[in-house]
C-alpha positions as CSV (number, residue, x, y, z in Angstrom):
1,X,-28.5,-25.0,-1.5
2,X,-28.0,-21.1,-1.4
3,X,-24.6,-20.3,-2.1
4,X,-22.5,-17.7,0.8
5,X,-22.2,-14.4,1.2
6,X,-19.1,-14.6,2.6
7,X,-15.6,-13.4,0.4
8,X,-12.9,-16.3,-0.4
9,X,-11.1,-16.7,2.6
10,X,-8.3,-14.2,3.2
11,X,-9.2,-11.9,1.0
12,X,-11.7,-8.8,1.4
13,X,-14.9,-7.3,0.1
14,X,-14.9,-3.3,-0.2
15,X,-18.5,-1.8,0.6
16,X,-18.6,2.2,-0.1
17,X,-17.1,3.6,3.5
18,X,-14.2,0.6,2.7
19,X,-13.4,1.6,-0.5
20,X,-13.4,5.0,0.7
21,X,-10.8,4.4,3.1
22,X,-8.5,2.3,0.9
23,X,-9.0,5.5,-1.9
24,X,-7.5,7.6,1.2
25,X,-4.7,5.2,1.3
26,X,-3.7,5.1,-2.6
27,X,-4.0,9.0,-2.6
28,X,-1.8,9.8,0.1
29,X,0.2,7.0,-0.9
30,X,0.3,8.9,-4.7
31,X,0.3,12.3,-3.8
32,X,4.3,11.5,-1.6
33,X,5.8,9.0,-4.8
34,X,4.9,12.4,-6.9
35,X,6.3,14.7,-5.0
36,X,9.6,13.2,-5.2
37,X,9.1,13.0,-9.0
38,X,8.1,9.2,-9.3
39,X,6.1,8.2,-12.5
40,X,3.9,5.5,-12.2
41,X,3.7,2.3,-14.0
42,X,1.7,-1.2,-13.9
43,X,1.7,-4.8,-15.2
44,X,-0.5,-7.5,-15.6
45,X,-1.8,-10.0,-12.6
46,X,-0.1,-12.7,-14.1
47,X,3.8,-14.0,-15.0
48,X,5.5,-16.5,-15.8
49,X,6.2,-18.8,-12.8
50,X,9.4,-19.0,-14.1
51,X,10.0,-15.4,-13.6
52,X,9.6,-16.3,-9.5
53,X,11.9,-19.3,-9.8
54,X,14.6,-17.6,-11.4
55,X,15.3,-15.3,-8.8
56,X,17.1,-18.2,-6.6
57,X,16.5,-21.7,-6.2
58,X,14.7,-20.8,-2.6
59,X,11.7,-19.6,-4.4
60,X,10.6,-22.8,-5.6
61,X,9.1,-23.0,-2.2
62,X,7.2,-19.3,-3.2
63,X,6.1,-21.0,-6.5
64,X,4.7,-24.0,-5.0
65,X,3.6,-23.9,-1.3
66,X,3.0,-19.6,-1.3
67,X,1.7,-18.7,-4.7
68,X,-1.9,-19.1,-7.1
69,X,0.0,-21.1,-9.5
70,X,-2.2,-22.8,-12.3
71,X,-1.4,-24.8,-15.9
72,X,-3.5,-22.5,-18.8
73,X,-4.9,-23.6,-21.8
74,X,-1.5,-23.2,-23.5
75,X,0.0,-25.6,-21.2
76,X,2.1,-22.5,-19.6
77,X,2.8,-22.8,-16.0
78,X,1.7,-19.6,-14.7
79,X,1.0,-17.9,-10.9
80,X,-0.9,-14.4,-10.1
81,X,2.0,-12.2,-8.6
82,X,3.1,-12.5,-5.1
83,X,5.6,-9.4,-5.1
84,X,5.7,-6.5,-8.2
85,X,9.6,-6.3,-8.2
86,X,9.8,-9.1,-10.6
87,X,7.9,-7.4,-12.5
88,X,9.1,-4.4,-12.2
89,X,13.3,-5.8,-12.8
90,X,11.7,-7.6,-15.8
91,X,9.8,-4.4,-17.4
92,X,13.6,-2.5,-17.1
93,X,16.0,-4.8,-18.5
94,X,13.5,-5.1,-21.4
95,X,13.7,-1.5,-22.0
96,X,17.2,-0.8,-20.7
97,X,18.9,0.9,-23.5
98,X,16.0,3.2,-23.8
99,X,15.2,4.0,-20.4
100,X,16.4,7.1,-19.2
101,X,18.3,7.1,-15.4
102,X,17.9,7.4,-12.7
103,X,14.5,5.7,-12.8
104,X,12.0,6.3,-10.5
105,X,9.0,4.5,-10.8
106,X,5.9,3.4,-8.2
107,X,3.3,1.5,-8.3
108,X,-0.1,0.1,-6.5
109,X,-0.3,-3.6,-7.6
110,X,-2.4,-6.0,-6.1
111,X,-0.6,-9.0,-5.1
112,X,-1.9,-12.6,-4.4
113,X,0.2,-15.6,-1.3
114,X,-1.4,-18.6,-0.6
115,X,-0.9,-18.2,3.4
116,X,-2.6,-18.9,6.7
117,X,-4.6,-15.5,7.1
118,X,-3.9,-13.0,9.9
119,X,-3.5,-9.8,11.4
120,X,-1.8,-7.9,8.7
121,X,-1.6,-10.3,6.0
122,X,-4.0,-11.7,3.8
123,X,-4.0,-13.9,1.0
124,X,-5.2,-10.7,-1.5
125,X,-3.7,-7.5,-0.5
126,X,-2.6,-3.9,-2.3
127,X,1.2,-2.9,-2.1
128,X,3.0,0.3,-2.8
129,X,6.2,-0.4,-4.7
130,X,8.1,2.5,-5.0
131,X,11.7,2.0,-7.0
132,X,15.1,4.1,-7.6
133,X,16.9,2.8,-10.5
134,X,20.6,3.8,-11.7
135,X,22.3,6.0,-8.5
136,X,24.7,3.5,-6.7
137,X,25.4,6.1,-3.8
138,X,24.0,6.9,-0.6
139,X,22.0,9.8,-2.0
140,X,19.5,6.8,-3.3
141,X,19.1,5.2,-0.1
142,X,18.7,8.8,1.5
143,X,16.1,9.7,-0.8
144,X,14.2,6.0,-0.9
145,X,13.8,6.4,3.0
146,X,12.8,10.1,2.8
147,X,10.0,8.9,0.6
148,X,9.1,6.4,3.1
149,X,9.1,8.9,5.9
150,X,7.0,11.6,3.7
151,X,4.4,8.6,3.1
152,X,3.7,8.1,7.2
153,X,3.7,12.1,7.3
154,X,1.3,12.2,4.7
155,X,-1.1,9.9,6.2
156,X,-1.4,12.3,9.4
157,X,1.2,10.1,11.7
158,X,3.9,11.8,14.1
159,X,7.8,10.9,14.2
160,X,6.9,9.3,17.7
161,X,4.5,7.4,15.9
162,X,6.8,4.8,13.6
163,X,10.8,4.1,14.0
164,X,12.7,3.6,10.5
165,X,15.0,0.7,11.6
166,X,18.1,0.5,8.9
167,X,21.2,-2.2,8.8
168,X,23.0,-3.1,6.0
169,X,23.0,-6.6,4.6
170,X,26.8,-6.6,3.3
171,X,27.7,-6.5,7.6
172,X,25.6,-9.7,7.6
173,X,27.5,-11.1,4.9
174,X,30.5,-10.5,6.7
175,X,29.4,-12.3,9.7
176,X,28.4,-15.5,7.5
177,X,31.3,-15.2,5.4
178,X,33.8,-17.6,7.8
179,X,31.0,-19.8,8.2
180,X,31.5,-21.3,4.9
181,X,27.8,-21.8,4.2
182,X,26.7,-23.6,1.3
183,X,23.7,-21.7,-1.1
184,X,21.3,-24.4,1.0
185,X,22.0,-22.8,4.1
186,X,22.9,-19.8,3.4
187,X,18.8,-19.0,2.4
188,X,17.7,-21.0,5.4
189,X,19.6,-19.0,7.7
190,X,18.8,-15.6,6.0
191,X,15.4,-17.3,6.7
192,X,15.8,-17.8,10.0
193,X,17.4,-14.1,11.0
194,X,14.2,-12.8,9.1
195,X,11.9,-14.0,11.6
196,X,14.8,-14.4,15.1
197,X,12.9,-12.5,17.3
198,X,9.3,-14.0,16.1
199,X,11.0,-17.7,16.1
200,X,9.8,-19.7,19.2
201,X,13.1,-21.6,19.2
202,X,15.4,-19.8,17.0
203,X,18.8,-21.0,18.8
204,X,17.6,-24.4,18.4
205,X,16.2,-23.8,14.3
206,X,19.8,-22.3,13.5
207,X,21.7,-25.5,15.2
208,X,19.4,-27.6,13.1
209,X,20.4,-25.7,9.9
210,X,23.9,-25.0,10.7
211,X,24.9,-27.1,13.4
212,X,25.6,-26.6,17.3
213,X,29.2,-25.1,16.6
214,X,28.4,-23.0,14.1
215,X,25.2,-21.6,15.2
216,X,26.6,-20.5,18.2
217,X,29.4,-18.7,16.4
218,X,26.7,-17.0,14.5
219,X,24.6,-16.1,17.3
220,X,28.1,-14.7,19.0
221,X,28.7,-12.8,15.8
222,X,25.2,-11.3,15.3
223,X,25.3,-10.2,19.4
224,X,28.2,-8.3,18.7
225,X,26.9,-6.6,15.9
226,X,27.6,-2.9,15.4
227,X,26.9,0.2,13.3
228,X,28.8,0.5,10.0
229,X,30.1,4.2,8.4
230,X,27.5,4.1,5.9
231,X,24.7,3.6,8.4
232,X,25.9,6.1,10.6
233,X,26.4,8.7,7.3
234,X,22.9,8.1,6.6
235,X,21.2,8.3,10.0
236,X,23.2,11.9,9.5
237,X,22.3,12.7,6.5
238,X,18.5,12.0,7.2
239,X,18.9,13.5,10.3
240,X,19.9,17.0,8.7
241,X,16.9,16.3,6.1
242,X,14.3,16.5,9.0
243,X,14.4,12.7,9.9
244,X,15.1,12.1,13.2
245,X,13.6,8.4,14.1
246,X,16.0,6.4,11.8
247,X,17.7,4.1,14.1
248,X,20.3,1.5,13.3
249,X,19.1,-2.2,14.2
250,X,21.6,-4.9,13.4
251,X,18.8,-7.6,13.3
252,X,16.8,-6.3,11.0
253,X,17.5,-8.4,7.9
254,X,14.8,-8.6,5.2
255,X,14.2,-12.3,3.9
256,X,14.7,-12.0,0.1
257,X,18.3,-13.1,-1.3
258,X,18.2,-10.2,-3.7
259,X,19.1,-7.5,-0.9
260,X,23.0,-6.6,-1.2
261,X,23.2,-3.2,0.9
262,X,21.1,-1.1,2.8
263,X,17.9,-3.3,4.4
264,X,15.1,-1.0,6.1
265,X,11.4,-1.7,8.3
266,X,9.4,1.0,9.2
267,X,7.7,0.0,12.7
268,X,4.7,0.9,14.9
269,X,5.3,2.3,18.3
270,X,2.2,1.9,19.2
271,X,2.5,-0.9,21.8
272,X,-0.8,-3.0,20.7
273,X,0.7,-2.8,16.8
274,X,4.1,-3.0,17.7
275,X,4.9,-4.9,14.6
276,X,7.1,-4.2,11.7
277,X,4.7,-2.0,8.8
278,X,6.2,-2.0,5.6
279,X,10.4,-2.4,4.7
280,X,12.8,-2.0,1.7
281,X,16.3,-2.1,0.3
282,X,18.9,-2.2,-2.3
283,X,18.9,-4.6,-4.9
284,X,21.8,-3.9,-7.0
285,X,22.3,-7.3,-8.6
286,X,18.6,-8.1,-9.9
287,X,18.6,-7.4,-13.2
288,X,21.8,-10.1,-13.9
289,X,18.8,-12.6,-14.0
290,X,17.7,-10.9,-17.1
291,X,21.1,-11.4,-18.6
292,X,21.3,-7.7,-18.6
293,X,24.5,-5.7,-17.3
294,X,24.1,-4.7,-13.2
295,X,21.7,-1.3,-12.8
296,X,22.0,0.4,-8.9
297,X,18.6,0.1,-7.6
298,X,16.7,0.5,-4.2
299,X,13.3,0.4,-3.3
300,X,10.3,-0.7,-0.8
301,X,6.7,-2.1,-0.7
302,X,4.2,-1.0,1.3
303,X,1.2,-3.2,1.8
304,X,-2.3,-1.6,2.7
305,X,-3.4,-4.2,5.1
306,X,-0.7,-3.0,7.6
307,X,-1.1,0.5,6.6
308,X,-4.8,0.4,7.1
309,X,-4.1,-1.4,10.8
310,X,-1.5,1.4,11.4
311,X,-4.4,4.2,10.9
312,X,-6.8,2.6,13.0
313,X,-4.1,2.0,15.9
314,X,-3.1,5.9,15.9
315,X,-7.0,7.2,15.3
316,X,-6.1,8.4,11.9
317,X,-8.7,6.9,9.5
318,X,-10.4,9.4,7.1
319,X,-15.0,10.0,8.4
320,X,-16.7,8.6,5.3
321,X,-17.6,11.5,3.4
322,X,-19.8,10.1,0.2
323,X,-19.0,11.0,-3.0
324,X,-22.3,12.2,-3.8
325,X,-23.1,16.0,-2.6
326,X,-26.9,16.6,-3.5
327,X,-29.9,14.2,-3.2
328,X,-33.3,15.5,-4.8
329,X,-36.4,13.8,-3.5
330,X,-39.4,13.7,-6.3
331,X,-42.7,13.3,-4.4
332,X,-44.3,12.0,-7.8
333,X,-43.5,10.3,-11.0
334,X,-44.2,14.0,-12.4
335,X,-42.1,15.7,-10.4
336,X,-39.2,12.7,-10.9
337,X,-38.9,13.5,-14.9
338,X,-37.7,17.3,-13.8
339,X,-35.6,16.2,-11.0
340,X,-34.1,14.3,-13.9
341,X,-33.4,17.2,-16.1
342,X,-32.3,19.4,-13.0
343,X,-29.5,16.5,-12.3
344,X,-28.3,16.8,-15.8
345,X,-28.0,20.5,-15.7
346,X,-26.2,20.4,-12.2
347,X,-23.5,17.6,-13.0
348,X,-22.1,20.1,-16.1
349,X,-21.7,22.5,-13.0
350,X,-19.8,19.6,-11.8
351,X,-22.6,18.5,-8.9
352,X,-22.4,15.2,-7.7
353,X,-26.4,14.8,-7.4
354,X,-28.3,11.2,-7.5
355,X,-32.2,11.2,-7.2
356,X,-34.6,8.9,-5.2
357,X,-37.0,7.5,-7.7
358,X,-39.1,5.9,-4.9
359,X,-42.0,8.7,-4.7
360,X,-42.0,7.9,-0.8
361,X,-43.1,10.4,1.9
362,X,-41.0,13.3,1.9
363,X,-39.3,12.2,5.6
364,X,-38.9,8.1,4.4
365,X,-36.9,9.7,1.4
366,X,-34.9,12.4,3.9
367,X,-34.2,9.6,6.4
368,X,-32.8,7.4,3.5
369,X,-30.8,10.3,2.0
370,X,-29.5,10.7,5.9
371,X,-28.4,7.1,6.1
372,X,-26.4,7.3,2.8
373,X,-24.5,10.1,4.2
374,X,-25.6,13.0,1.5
375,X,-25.3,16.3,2.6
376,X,-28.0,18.5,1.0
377,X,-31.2,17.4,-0.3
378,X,-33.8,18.9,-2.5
379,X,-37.6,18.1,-2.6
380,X,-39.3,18.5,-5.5
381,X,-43.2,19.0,-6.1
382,X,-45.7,21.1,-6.9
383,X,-44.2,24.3,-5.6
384,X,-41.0,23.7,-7.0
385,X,-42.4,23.2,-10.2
386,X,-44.5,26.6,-10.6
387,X,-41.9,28.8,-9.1
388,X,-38.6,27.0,-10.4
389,X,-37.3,27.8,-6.6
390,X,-35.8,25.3,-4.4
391,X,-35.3,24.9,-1.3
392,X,-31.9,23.2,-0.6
393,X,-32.0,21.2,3.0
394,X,-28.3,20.6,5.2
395,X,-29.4,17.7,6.8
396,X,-26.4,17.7,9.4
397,X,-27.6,21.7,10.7
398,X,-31.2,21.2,9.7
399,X,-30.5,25.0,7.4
400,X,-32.5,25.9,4.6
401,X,-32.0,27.7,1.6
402,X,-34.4,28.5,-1.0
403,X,-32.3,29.6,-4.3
404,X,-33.3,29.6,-7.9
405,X,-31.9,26.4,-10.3
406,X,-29.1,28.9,-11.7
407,X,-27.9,29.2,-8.0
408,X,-28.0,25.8,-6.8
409,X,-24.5,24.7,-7.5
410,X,-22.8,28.2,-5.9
411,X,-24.6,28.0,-3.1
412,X,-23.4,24.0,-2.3
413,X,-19.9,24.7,-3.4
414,X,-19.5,27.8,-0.7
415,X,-21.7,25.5,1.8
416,X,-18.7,22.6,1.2
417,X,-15.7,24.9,1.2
């Protein structure tokens, strides 16, 4: 039996123009964490799975239902990440009396769920992480949005493109406080608000958690929610910094239990991806798991699935423009050992040149070079070989130059801007 073609479910295959695209994403995604002076960093694929347990009893359903959790050959329970901020907290309070603070660190992990597959989440997907460690005031939640904001800008996107809806999880507390919740239902019902206005029966999911009375004393609570001063001194304070579609939304709630201030989702406008793109928040406590004193810190993830969807929604994806510049076209097995020795001498010019060693007809190896997407091509025979001339071909204009060897790579640098 012949075995598929087709990927592992939920998870993709990048051919050239894909990979091309995605590059596009990681760049622009780079170019904003650098600009605000974040140093990158990485980790291995694989933890502990205790390092997901230990960040609340809840995610014992993450380590067994969600994750790629497996036994290896030292009998060590371990799971390919799901999220990099375990990682991440972990890497700190290893290092924390030699780190030097405020940290701000990013990151393009890829990151592994075992979920149903769908539109904007897969079980394999690329996520920016993007971390301020050791300010405690609002400057860090200023700046950790700004960053978000200069991201969308960077990919070509418009304020009236995306919203940056902010609440702040310690008003949420507040509401659940007289509720008396135990640690059970408390992460159910954080649960729950993460997903209200997706839930097909939320009302009747909270009554089931917390009962009728106190459900609808929640849902009472959360209706009358309002701004707090430190939302309203942010949406300011971004507001003066050139952000002006921050608005507050009370429901927004995040579903991890690690959240303790500020909780952010940057949404789509666009009303056939009006969905929720990426989100953050402050994390003050998260490091206390490590046994290590409490460290400030915000931060958000940014997933490339959504991000891609979001580019293609607002007619912002990148054309495919191949990597390599300059195709030469032997006619013979002769002519292919120069064209060899021409490459070499054009790629220490810094050419990006690649040669068809099929000896077809002149137009079969044009038409090929066409499909790939090069730019220029060369063909070299007989002529080229007496005269050490060649004529260099734009297939998109049909233009022809004919330019000695020592002029090649000027002329397709001032040809390519």
């Amino acid at each position: 039996m012949s075995l598929s073609t087709e990927p592992y479910k939920g998870v993709r295959d990048f051919y050239p123009e894909d990979q091309f695209v995605q590059q596009y994403i990681f760049d622009a995604m780079q170019r904003a964490c650098e600009r605000f002076g974040f140093e990158e960093y990485n980790a291995s694929i694989l933890e502990p799975a205790d390092l997901y347990r230990k960040k609340g009893a809840a995610n014992d359903e993450l380590v067994n239902e969600q994750t790629y959790t497996f036994i290896d050959r030292g009998d060590r329970e371990v799971t390919l990440r799901p999220e990099m901020t375990p990682s991440l907290a972990r890497m700190v309070a290893a290092r924390r009396r030699e780190l030097a603070f405020p940290l701000r660190w990013y990151s393009i992990p890829n990151v592994f769920r075992y979920e149903r597959p769908q539109r904007g989440r897969l079980r394999e997907h690329w996520q920016l992480n993007a971390d301020l460690f050791g300010v405690s005031g609002i400057e860090a939640d200023v700046e950790i949005i700004l960053l978000a904001h200069a991201i969308m800008r960077e990919f070509g996107a418009k304020e009236s493109d995306f919203e940056i809806r902010i609440n702040d999880r310690r008003l949420l507390e507040e509401v659940l406080e007289p509720l008396t919740l135990t640690e059970t239902e408390h992460r159910a019902t954080m649960r729950l608000l993460d997903g209200r206005y997706k839930h097909k029966d939320f009302d009747g999911a909270l009554a089931e958690t917390l009962g009728d009375a106190r459900a609808l004393a929640l849902i009472t609570a959360l209706d009358s929610l309002a701004s707090s001063a430190h939302l309203s001194d942010l949406q300011t304070r971004l507001h003066e910094l050139g952000v002006n579609n921050a608005v507050v939304d009370t429901s927004i709630t995040r579903g991890f239990d690690y959240y303790t201030g500020l909780v952010f989702e940057v949404f789509d406008t666009a009303p056939d991806n009006n969905r929720a793109l990426f989100g953050g928040g402050r994390y003050d406590r998260l490091l206390e798991l490590f046994g290590d004193e409490t460290v400030p810190a915000v931060g958000f993830g940014m997933g490339d699935v959504t991000a891609r969807d979001f580019l293609d929604t607002h007619d912002l994806l990148p054309p495919y423009v191949p990597a390599t510049e300059l195709m030469l076209l032997p006619v013979d097995e002769h002519a292919s050992t120069h064209a060899m020795k021409l490459a070499q001498n054009l790629r220490s010019e810094d050419v990006t040149v690649a040669i068809n060693y099929s000896c077809k007809r002149t137009g079969d190896q044009i038409r090929s070079a066409d499909k790939l997407g090069i730019p220029f091509v060369i063909v070299i025979g007989e002529k080229e070989l007496s005269s050490g001339m060649y004529t260099i071909k734009q297939l998109a204009s049909g233009e022809e130059h004919t330019v000695a060897a020592n002029r090649i790579a000027d002329h397709l640098f001032s040809s390519l801007g």
